[in-house]
SEFIZA-3560 file (N, C-alpha, C; in Angstrom, 3 decimals):
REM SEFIZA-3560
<numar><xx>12.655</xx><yy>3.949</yy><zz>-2.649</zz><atom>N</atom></numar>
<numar><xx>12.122</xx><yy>2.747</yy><zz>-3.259</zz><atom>CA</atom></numar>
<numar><xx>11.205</xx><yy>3.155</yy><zz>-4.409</zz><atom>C</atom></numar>
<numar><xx>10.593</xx><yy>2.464</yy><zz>-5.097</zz><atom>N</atom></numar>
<numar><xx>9.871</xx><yy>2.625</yy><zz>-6.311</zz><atom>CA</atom></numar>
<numar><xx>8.586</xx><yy>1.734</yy><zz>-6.249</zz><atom>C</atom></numar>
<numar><xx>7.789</xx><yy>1.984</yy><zz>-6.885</zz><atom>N</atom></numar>
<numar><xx>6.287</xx><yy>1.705</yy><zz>-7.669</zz><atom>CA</atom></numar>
<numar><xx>6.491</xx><yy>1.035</yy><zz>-8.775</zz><atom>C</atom></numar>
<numar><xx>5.723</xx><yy>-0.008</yy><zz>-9.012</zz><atom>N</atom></numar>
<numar><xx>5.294</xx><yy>-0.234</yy><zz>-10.494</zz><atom>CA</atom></numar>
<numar><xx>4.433</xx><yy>-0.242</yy><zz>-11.197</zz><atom>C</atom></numar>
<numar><xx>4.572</xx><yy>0.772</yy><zz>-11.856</zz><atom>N</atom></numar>
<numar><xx>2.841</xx><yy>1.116</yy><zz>-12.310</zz><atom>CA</atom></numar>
<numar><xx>2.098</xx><yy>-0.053</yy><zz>-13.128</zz><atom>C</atom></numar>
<numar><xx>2.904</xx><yy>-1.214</yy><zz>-13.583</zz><atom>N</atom></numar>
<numar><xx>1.936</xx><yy>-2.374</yy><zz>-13.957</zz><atom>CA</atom></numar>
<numar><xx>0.993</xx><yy>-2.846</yy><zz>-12.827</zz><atom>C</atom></numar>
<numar><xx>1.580</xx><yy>-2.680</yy><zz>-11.319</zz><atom>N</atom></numar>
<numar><xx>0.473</xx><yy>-3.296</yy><zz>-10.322</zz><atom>CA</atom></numar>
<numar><xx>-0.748</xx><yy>-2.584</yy><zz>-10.756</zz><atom>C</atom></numar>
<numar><xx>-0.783</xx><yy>-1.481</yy><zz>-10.782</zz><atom>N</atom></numar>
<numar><xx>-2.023</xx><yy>-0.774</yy><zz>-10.824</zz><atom>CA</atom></numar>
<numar><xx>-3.508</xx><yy>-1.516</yy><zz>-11.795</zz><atom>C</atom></numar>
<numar><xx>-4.118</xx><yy>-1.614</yy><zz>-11.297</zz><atom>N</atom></numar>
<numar><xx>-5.568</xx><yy>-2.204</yy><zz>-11.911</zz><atom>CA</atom></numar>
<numar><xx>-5.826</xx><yy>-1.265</yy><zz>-13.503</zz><atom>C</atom></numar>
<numar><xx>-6.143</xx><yy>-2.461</yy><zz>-14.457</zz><atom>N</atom></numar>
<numar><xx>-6.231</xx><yy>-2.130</yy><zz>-15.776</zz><atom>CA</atom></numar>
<numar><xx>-7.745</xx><yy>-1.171</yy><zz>-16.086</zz><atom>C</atom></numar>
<numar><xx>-8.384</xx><yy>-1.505</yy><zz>-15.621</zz><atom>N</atom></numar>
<numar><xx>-9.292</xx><yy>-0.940</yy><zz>-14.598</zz><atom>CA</atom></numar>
<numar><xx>-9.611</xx><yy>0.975</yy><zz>-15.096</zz><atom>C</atom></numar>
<numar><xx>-8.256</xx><yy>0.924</yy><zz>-14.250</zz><atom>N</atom></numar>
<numar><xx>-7.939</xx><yy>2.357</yy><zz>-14.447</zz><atom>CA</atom></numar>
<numar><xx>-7.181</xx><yy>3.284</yy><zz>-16.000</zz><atom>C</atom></numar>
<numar><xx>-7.024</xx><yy>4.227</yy><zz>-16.196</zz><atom>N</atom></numar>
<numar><xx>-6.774</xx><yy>4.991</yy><zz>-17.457</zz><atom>CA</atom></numar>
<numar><xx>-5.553</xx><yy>5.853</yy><zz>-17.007</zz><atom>C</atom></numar>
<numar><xx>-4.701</xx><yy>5.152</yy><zz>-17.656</zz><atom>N</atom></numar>
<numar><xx>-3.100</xx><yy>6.213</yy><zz>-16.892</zz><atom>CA</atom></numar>
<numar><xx>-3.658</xx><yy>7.168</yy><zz>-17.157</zz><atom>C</atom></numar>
<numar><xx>-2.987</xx><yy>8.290</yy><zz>-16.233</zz><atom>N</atom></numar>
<numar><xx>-3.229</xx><yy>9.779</yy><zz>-16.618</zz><atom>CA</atom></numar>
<numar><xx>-4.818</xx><yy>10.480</yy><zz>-15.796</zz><atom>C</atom></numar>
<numar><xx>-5.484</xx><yy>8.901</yy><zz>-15.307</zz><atom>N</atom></numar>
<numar><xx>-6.702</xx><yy>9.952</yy><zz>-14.823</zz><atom>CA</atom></numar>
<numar><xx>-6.583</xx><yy>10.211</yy><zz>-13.275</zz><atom>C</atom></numar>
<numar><xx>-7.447</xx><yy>10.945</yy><zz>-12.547</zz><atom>N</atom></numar>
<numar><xx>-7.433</xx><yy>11.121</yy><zz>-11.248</zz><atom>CA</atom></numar>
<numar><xx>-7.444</xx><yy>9.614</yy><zz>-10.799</zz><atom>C</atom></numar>
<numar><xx>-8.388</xx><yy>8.859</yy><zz>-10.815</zz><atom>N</atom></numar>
<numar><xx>-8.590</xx><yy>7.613</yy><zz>-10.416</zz><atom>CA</atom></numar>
<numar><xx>-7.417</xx><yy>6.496</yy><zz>-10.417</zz><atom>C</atom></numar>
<numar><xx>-6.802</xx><yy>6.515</yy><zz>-11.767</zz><atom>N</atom></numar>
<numar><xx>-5.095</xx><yy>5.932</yy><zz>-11.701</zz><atom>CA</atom></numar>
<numar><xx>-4.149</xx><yy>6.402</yy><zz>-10.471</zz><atom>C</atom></numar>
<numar><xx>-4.096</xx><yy>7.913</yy><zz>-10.892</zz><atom>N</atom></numar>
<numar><xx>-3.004</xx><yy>8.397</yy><zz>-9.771</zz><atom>CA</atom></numar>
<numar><xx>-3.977</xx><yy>7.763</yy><zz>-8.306</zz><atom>C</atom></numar>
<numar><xx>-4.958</xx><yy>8.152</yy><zz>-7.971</zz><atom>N</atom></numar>
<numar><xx>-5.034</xx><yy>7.672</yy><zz>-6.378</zz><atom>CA</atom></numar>
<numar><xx>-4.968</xx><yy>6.128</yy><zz>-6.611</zz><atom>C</atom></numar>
<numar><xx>-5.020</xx><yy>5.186</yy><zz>-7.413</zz><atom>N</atom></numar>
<numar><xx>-4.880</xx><yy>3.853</yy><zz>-6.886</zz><atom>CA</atom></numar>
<numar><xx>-3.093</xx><yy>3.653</yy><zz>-6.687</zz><atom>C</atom></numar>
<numar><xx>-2.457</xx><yy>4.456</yy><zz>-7.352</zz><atom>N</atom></numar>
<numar><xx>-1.002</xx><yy>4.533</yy><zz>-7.695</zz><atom>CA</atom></numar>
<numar><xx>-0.299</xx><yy>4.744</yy><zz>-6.337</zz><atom>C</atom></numar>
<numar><xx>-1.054</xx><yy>5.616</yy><zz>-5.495</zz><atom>N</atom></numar>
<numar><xx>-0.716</xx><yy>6.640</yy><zz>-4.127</zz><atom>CA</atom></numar>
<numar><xx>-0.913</xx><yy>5.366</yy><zz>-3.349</zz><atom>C</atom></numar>
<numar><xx>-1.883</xx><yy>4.696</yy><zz>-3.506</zz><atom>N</atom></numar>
<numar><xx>-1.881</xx><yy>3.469</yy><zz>-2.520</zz><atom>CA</atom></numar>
<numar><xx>-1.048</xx><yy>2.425</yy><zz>-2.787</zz><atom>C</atom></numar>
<numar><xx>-0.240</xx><yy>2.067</yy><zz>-3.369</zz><atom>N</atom></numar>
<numar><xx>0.414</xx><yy>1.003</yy><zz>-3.392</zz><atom>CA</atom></numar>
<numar><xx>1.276</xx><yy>1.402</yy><zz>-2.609</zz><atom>C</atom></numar>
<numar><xx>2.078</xx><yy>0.131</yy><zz>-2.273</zz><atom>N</atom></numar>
<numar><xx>2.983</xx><yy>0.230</yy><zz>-1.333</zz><atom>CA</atom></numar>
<numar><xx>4.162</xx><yy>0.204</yy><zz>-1.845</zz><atom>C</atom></numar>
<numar><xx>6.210</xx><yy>0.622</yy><zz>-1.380</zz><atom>N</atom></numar>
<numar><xx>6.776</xx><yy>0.267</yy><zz>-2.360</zz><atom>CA</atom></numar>
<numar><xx>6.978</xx><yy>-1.117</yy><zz>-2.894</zz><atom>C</atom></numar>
<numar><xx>7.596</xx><yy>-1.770</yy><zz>-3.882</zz><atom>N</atom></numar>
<numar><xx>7.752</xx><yy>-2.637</yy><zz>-4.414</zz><atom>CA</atom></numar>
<numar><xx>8.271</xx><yy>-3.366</yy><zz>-3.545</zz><atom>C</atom></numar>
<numar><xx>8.363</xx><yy>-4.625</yy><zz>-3.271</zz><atom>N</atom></numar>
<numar><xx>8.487</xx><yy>-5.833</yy><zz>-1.818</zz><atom>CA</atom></numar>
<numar><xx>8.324</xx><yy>-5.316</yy><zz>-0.461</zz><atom>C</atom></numar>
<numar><xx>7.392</xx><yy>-4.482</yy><zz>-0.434</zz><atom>N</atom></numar>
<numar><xx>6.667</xx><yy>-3.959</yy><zz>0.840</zz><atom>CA</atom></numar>
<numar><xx>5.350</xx><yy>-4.730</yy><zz>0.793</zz><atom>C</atom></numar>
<numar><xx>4.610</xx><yy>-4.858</yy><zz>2.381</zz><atom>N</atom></numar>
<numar><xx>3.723</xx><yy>-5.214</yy><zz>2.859</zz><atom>CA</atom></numar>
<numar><xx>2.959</xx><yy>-5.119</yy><zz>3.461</zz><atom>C</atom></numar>
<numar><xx>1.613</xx><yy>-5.151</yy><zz>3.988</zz><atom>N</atom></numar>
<numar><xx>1.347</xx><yy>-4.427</yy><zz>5.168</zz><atom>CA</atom></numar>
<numar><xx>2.513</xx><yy>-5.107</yy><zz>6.602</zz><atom>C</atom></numar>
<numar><xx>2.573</xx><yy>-6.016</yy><zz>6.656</zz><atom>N</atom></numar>
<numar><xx>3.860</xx><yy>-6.363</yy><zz>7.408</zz><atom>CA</atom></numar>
<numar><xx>4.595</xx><yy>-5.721</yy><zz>8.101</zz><atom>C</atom></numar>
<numar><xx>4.980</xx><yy>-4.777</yy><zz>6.909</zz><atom>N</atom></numar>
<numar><xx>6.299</xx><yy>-4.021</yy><zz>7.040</zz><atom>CA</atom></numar>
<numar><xx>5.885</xx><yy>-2.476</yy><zz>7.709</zz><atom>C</atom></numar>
<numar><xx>4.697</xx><yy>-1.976</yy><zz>7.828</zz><atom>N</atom></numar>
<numar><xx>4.099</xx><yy>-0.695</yy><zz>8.210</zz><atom>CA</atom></numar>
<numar><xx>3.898</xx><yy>-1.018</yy><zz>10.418</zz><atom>C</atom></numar>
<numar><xx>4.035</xx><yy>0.158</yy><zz>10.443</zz><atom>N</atom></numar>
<numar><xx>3.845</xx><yy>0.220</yy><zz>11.953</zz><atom>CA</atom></numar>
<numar><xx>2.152</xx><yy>0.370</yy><zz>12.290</zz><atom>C</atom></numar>
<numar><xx>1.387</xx><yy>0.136</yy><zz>11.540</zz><atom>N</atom></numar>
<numar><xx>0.152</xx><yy>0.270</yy><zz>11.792</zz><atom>CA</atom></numar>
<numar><xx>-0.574</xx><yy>-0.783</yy><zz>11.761</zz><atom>C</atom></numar>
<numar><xx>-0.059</xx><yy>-2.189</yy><zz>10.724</zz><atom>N</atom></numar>
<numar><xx>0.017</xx><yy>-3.390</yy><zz>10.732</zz><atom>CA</atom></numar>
<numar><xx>-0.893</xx><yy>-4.049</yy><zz>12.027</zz><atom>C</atom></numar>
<numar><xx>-0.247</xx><yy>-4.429</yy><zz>13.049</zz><atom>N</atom></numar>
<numar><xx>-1.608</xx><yy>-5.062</yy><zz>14.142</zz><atom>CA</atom></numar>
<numar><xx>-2.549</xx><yy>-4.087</yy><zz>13.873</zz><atom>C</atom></numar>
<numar><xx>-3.032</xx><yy>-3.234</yy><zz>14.249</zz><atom>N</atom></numar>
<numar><xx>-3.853</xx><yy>-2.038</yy><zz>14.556</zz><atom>CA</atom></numar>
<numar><xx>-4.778</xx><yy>-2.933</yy><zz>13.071</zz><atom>C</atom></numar>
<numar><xx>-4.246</xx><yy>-2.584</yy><zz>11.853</zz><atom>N</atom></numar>
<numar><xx>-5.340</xx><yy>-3.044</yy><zz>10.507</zz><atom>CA</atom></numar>
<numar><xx>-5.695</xx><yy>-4.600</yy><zz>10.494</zz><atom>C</atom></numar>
<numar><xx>-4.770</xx><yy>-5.414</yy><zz>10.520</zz><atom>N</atom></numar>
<numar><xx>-4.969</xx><yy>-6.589</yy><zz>10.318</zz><atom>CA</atom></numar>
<numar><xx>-6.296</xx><yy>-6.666</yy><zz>12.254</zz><atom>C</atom></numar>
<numar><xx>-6.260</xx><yy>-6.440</yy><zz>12.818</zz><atom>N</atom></numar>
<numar><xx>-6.945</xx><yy>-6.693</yy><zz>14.075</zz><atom>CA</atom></numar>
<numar><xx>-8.210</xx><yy>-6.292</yy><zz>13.958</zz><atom>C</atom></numar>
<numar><xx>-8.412</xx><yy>-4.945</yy><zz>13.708</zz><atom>N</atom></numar>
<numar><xx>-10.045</xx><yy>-4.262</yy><zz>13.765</zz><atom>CA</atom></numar>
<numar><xx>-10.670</xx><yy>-4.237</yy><zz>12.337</zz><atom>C</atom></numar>
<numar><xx>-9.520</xx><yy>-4.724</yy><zz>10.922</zz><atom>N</atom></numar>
<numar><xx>-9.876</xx><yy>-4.220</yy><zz>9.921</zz><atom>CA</atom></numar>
<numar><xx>-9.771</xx><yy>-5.467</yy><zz>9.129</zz><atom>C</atom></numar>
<numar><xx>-9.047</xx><yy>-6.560</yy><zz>9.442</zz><atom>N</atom></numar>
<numar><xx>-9.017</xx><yy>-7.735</yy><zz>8.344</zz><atom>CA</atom></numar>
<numar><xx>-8.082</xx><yy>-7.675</yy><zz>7.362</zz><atom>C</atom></numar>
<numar><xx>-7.401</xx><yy>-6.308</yy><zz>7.566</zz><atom>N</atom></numar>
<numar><xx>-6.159</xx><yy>-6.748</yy><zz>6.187</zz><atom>CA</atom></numar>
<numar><xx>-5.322</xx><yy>-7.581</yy><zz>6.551</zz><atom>C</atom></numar>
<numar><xx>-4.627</xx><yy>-8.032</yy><zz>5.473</zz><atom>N</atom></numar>
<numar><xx>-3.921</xx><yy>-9.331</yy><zz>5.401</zz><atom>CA</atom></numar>
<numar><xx>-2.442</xx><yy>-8.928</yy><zz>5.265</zz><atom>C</atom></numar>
<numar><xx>-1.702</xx><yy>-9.323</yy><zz>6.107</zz><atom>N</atom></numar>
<numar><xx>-0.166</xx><yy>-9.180</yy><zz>6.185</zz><atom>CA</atom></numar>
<numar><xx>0.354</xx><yy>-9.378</yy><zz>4.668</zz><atom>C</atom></numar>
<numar><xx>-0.007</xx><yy>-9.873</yy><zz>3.903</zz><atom>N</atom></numar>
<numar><xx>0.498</xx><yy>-9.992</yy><zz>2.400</zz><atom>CA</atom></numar>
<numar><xx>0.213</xx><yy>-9.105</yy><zz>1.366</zz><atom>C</atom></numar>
<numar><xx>-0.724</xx><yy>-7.875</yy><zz>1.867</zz><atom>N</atom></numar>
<numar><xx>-1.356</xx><yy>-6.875</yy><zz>1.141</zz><atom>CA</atom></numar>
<numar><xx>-0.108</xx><yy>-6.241</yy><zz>0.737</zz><atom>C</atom></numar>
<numar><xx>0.072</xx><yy>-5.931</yy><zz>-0.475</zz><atom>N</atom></numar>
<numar><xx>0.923</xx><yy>-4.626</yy><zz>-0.987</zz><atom>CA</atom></numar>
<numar><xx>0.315</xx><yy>-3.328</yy><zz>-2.124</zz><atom>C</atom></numar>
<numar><xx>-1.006</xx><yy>-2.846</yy><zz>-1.066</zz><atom>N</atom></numar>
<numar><xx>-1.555</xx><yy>-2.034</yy><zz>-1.165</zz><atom>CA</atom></numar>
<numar><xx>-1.981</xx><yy>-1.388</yy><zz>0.574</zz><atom>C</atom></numar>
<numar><xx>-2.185</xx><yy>0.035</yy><zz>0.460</zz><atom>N</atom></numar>
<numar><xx>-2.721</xx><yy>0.399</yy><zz>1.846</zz><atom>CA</atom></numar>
<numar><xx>-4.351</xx><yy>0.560</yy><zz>1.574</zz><atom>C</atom></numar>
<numar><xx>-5.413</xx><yy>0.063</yy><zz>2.489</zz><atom>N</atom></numar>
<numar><xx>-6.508</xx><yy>0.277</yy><zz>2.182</zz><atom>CA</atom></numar>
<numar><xx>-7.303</xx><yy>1.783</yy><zz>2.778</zz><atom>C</atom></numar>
<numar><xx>-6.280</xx><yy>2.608</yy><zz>3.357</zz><atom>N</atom></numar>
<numar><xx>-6.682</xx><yy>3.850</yy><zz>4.192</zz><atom>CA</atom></numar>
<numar><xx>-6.606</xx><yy>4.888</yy><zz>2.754</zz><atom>C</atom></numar>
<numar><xx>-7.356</xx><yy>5.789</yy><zz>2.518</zz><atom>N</atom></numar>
<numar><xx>-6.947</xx><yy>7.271</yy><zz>1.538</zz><atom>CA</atom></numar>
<numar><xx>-6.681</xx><yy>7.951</yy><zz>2.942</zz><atom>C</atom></numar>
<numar><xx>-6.416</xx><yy>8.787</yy><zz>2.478</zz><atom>N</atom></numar>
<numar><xx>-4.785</xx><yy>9.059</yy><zz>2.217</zz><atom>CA</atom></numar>
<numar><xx>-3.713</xx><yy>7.706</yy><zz>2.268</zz><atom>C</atom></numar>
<numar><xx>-2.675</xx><yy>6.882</yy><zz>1.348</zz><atom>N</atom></numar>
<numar><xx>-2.417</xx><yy>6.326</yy><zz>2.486</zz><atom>CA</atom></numar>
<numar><xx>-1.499</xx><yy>6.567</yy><zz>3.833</zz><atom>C</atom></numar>
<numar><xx>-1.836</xx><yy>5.582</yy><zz>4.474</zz><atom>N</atom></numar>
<numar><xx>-1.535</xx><yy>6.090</yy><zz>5.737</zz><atom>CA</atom></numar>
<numar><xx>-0.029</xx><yy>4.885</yy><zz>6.010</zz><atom>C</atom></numar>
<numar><xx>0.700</xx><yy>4.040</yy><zz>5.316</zz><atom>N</atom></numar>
<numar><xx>2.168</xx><yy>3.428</yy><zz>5.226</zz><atom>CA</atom></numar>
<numar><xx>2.887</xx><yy>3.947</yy><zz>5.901</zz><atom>C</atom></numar>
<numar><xx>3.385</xx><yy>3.902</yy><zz>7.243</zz><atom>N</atom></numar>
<numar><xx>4.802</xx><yy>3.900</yy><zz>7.683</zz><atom>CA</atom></numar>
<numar><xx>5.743</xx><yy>2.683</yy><zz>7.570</zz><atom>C</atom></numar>
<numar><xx>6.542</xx><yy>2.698</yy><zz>7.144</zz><atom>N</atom></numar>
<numar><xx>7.771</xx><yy>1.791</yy><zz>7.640</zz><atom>CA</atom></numar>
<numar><xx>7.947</xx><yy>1.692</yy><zz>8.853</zz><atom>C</atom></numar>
<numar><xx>8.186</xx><yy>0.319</yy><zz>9.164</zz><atom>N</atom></numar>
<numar><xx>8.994</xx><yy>0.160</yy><zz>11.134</zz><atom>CA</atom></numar>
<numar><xx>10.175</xx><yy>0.341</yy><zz>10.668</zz><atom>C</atom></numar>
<numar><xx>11.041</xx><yy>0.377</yy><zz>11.261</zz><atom>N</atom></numar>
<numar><xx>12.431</xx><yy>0.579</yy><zz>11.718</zz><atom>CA</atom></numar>
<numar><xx>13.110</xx><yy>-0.729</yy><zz>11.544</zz><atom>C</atom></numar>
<numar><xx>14.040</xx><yy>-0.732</yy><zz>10.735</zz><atom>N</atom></numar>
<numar><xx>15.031</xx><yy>-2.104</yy><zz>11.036</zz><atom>CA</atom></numar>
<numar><xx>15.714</xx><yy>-2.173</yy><zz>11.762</zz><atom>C</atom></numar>
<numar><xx>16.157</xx><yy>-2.832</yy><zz>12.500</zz><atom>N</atom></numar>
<numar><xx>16.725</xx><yy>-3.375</yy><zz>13.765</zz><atom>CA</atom></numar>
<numar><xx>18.421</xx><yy>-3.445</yy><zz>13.081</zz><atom>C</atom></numar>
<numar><xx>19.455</xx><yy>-2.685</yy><zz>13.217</zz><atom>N</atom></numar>
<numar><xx>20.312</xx><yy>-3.440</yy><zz>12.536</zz><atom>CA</atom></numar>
<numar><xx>21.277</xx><yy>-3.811</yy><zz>14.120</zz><atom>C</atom></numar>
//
């Protein structure tokens, strides 16, 4: 999957340390916290919001669940 580096906050200066780590946290493109197996665990003790498509952990910490096919 892919990134888009327009999400990234203007904020930041392509090319600096601070870009790349906000870059590392995004999630891929139509991902969510939703979609991560860590999901209850954050949204429960931590308040993130199932609609986040950013991880709020450094390192991030994003797994994918498993699709059911």
């Amino acid at each position: 999957m892919k990134k888009s580096e327009s999400r990234v906050s203007s904020f930041y200066k392509k090319g600096t340390e601070d870009w790349k780590n906000q870059y590392n946290m995004l999630l891929d493109d139509g991902l969510t916290c939703s979609d991560c197996i860590h999901s209850n665990r954050c949204i429960t003790l931590f308040g993130q919001e199932e609609r986040n498509t950013f991880c709020q952990f450094f390192p991030n910490k994003f797994v994918q669940k498993e699709t059911k096919k």
